[in-house]
C-alpha positions as CSV (number, residue, x, y, z in Angstrom):
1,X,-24.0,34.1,67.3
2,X,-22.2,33.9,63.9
3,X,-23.1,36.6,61.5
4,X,-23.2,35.2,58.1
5,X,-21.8,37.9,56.3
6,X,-22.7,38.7,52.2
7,X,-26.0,36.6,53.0
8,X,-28.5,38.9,52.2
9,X,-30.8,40.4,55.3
10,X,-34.0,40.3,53.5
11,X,-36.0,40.2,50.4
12,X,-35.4,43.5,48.3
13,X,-38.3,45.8,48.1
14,X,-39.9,44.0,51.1
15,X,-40.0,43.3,54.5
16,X,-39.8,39.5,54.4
17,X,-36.7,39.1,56.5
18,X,-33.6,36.7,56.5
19,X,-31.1,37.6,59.1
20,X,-31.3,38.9,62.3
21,X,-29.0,42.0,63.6
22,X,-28.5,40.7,67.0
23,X,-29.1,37.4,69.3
24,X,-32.1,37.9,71.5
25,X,-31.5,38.5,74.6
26,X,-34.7,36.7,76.1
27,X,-33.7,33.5,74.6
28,X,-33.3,31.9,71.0
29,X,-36.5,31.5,69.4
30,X,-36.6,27.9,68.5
31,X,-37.1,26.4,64.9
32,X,-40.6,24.7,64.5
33,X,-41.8,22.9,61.2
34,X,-44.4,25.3,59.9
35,X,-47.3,24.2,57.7
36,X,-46.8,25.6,54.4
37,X,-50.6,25.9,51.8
38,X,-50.5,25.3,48.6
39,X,-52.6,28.9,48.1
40,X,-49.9,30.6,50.0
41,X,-49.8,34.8,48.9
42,X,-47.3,35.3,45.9
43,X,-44.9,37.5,48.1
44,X,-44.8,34.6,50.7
45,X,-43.5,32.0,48.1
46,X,-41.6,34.4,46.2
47,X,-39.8,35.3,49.7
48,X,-39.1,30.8,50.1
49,X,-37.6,30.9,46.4
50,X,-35.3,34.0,47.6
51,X,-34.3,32.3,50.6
52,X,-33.9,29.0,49.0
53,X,-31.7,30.5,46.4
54,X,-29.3,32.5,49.2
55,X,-29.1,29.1,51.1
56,X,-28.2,27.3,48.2
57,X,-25.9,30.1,46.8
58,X,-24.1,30.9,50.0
59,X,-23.7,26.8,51.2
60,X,-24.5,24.7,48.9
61,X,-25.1,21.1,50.3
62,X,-22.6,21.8,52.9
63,X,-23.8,22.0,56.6
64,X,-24.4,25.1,58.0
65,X,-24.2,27.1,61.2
66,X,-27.5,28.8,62.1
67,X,-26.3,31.4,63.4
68,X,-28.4,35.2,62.4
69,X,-30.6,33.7,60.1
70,X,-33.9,34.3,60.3
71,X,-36.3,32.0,62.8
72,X,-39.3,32.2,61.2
73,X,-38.2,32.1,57.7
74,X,-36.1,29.0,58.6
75,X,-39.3,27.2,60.1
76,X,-41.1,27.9,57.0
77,X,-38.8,25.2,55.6
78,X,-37.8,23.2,58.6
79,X,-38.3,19.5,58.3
80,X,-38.4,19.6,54.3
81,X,-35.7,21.5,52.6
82,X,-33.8,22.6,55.7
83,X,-32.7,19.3,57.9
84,X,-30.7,19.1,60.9
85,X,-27.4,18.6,60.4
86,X,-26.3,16.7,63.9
87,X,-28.2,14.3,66.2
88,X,-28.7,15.2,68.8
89,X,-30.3,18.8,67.5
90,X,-31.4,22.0,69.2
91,X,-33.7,23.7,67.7
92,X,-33.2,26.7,70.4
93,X,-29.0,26.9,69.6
94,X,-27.8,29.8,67.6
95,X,-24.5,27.1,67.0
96,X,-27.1,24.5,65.8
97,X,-25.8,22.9,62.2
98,X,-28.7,22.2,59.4
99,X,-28.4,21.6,55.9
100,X,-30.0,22.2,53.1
101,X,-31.6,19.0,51.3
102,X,-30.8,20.0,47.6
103,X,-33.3,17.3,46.5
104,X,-36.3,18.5,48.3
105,X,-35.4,21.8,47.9
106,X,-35.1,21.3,44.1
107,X,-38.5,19.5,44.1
108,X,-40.5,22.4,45.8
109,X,-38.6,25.1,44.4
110,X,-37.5,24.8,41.3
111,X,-36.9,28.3,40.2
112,X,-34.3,28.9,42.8
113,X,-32.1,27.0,41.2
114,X,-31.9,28.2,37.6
115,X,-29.6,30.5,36.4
């Protein structure tokens, strides 16, 4: 499992999570599209923008290993601002390449990408 490193592990002053310390050993927890409310908690959406931001900061349009990052924050954006990167895809593959869609991501999360 690649570690990206200088990617930051979570969201400061919280416990909202980014990476992961080390591959499960049960299995890789697969990446599932997760429904995302428009009257989602504050923290939660503050937590996207955060993760958004260190996606865009640390790739930038570029595909991207998944390596450590985070499962469940991924899915939050699976399927909208986080796209596969290869056909065929595994969603269960720690090697798995995604990418972030800037123009999606731009749309739904504007703030993450002003200075």
């Amino acid at each position: 499992m690649l570690k990206h490193r200088g990617f930051p592990g979570r969201l400061p002053g919280t416990d909202y999570q980014f990476t992961i310390r080390r591959a499960n050993p049960r299995g890789v927890t697969p990446l599932t599209r997760r429904e995302r409310r428009s009257d989602r908690r504050g923290p939660d959406r503050r937590a996207d923008i955060a993760f958004v931001k260190a996606l865009w900061e640390a790739f930038g349009n570029e595909p991207f290993e998944r390596g450590n990052l985070d499962a469940g924050r991924l899915s939050w954006l699976f399927g909208r601002e986080v796209l596969p990167a290869t056909d065929p895809f595994d969603p269960a593959d720690y090697e798995a390449l995604l990418v972030l869609d800037e123009n999606a991501a731009r749309a739904a999360f504007p703030e993450a990408f002003e200075s």
